[in-house]
Residue, then its C-alpha position, 0 to 999 in steps of 0.5 A: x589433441x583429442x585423436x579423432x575415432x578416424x583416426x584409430x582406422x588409418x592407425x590400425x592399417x599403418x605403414x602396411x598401406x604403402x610396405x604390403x604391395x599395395x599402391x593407394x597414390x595419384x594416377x599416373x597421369x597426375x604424376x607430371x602435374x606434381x613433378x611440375x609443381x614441387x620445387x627446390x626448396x620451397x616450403x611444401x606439405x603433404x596432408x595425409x601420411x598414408x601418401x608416401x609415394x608423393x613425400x617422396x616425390x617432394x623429397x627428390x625435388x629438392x623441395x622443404x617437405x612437411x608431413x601433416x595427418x591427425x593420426x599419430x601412428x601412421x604419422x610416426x611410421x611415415x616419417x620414420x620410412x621417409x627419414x623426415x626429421x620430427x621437426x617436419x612431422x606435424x599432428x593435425x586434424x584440418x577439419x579443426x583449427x589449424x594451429x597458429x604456427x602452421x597457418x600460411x605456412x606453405x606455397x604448395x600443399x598436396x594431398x591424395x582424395x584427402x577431401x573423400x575422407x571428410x564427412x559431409x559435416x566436416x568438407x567445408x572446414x576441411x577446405x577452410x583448414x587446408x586454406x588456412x596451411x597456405x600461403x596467399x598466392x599458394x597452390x593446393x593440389x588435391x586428387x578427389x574421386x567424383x561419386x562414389x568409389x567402386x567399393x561403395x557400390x559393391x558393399x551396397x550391391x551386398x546389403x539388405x534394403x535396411x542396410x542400405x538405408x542406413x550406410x548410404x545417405x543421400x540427404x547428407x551425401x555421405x556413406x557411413x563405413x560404420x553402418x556395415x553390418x558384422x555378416x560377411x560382406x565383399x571387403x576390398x584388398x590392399x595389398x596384405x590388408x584384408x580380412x577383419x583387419x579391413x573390417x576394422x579399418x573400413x568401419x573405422x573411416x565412418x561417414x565419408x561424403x561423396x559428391x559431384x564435380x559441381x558439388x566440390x567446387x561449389x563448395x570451394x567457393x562457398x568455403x572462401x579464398x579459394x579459386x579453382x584454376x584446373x581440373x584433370x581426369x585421369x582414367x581411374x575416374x579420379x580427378x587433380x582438382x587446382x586450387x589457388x589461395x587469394x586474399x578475400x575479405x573474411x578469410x584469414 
């Protein structure tokens, strides 16, 4: 497969997002939904490799855990810290067709503010390609972030009015990371990742959509198959959106 230019950012950071004091997971209180949900034995992916902490999860349930993430590096390095054999390491990018031995393939699929990360553009085949992991009457069970994250508003509280119109969008509700200028700016610090390192990886990300709770599910809606049973605040202002796949005429 083509690697997507998103993915080359999440390569860049690796196995440093989870190995260099930084927690990027679910909120605490997310955390007995998950513990709920994963089961011995059942057939359970987890989308995005970054997110280890709920892998691991997976793995103390007894549960059959796959790892998907269109970036191979990360992927790898996940896999390998995991102890997860290749057979259960999948290199696919959701927002594309998903291949066909991986369609409906799982009963229960995670993922950690994944749907963030999408473009504007890509959200809606995003959803569809997480749909179409899982099996009819499977669950997807993915945190999201409502607006924006607190680094958003403090890159654009750092930009000049021209700079702000290009990295904020509201016509497409999307942030473009690629539109940050070289100059210094307030980055984010996770862990040991700081400095140009962040620079590179935060530029990287690109055009990521932000939107409302509205906004999300309507979407969801939009994209068919899928039916929300919950969603679950959480302090940080995340969110554990429920969804269930169901048969609908025209989804596959």
């Amino acid at each position: 497969m083509d690697l997507p230019v998103k993915a080359k950012a999440w390569d860049l950071v690796g196995q440093s997002y989870w190995n260099s004091g930084y927690y990027g997971g679910p909120a605490p209180e997310h955390a007995p939904v998950f513990t709920r949900l994963l089961q011995p034995g059942v057939r359970t992916a987890v989308v995005g490799a970054s997110t280890v902490s709920l892998s691991k999860a997976a793995l103390e349930a007894g549960s059959e855990l796959h790892v998907l993430d269109f970036a191979p590096g990360i992927l790898r390095e996940a896999g390998d810290w995991l102890g997860l054999a290749q057979d259960r390491r999948h290199l696919v990018d959701v927002t594309r067709t998903i291949p066909p031995h991986l369609r409906h393939a799982y009963a229960l699929l995670l993922g950690d503010r994944l749907v963030n990360r999408f473009s504007a553009t890509d959200l809606p085949n995003g959803l569809q390609g997480l749909r179409d992991l899982v099996t009819p009457g499977g669950a997807l069970a993915l945190t999201v972030r409502f607006g924006w994250y607190a680094r958003d508003l403090e890159l654009h509280e750092a930009l000049t009015p021209a700079e702000q119109k290009l990295f904020w969008r509201p016509d497409a509700g999307e942030v473009d990371y690629a539109a940050l200028p070289d100059r210094d700016i307030p980055l984010p610090t996770w862990g040991g990742i700081s400095g140009e390192v962040m620079r590179e990886h935060i530029r990287g990300r690109g055009r990521e959509a932000r939107f409302s709770k509205d906004e999300l599910l309507q979407t969801v809606s939009r994209s068919g198959g899928l039916e929300c049973e919950d969603v679950i605040g959480a302090a940080d202002g995340t969110a554990l959106v429920i969804l269930r796949r169901v048969e609908h005429h025209g989804t596959t």
